[in-house]
C-alpha positions in Angstrom: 9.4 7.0 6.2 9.6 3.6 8.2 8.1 0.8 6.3 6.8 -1.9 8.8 6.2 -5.8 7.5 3.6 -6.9 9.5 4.9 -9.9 12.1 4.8 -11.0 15.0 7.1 -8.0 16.3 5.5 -5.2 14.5 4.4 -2.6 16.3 1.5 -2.1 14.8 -1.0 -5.3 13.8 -3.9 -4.9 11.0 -6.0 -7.6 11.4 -7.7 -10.0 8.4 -11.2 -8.1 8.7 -9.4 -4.7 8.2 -7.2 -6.0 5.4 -9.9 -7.3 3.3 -11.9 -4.5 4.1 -9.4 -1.8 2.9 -8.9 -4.0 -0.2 -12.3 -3.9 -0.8 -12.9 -0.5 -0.4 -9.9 0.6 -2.8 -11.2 -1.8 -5.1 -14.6 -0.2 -5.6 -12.9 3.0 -5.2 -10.9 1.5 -8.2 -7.5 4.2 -7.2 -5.1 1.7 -6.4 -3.0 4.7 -4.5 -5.1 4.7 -1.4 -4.2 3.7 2.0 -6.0 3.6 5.7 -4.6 6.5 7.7 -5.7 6.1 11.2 -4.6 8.7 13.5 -4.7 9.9 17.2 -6.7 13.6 17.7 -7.4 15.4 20.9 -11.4 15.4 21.9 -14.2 13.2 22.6 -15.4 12.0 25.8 -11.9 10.9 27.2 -9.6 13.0 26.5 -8.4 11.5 22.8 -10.0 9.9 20.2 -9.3 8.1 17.3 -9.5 8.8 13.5 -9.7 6.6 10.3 -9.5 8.1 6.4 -8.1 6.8 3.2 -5.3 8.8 1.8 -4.0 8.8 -1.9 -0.3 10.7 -0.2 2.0 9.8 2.1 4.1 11.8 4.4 7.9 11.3 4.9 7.5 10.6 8.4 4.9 8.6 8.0 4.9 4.7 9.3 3.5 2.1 6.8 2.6 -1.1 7.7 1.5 -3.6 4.7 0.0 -6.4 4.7 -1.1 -8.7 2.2 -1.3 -5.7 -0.5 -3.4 -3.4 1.6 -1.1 -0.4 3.6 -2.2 1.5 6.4 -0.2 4.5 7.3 0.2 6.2 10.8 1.8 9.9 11.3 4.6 10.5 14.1 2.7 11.9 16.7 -0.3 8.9 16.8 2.3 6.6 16.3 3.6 7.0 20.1 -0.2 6.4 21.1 -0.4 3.4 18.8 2.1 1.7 19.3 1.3 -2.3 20.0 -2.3 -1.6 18.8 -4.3 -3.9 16.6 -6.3 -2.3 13.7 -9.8 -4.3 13.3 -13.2 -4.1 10.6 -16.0 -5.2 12.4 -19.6 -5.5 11.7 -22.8 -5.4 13.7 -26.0 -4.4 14.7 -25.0 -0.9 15.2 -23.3 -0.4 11.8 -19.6 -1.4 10.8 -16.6 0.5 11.4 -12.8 0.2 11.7 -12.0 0.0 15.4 -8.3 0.3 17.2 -7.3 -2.3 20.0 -4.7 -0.4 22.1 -3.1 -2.1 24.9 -2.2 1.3 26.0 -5.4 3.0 27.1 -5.9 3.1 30.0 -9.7 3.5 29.7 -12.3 3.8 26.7 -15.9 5.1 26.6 -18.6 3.1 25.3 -18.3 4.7 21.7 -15.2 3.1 21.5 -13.7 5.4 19.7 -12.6 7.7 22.5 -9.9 6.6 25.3 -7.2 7.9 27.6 -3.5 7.3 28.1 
């Protein structure tokens, strides 16, 4: 397991909105154990989409980035698709949602949850 303090080098970011967010879901969850787990799957309208859960495990293998007592964890294989991204909360008209900025796609679809390398 690589454990990743989030600064300005990380590889990974997780922004204010998605900290306090995560906090405030475990919080009213009230297990203490959980963690965002976003992850990288094959499918939607460009190829590969994106994925967000909470998680009460972690893997080995897994990255970890903490920040500010909330931990988001990333498996191997998203990682490589991840890497340099910025995790975000935001709400709107449409509903709220976590949301990934990757630097790395190369385009997205307008549910931006979908993209391609």
């Amino acid at each position: 397991m690589s454990v990743v303090q989030q600064q300005a080098s990380a590889p990974l970011f997780f922004s204010d909105s998605a900290v306090n967010k995560v906090k405030q879901l475990i919080e009213e969850e009230g297990n203490s154990d959980l963690r965002l787990r976003v992850f990288v799957t094959g499918g939607g309208c460009s190829g590969f989409e994106y994925g967000f859960s909470f998680d009460d495990s972690q893997e080995e293998d897994d990255t970890v980035v903490e920040r500010d007592g909330a931990c988001l964890l990333v498996d191997p294989m998203s990682y490589q698709y991840l890497v340099g991204s910025t995790i975000e909360y935001q709400e709107g008209l449409q509903g709220s949602q976590f949301l990934v900025q990757n630097p790395n796609a190369k385009s997205t679809c307008g549910c931006g949850s979908s993209f391609t390398i």
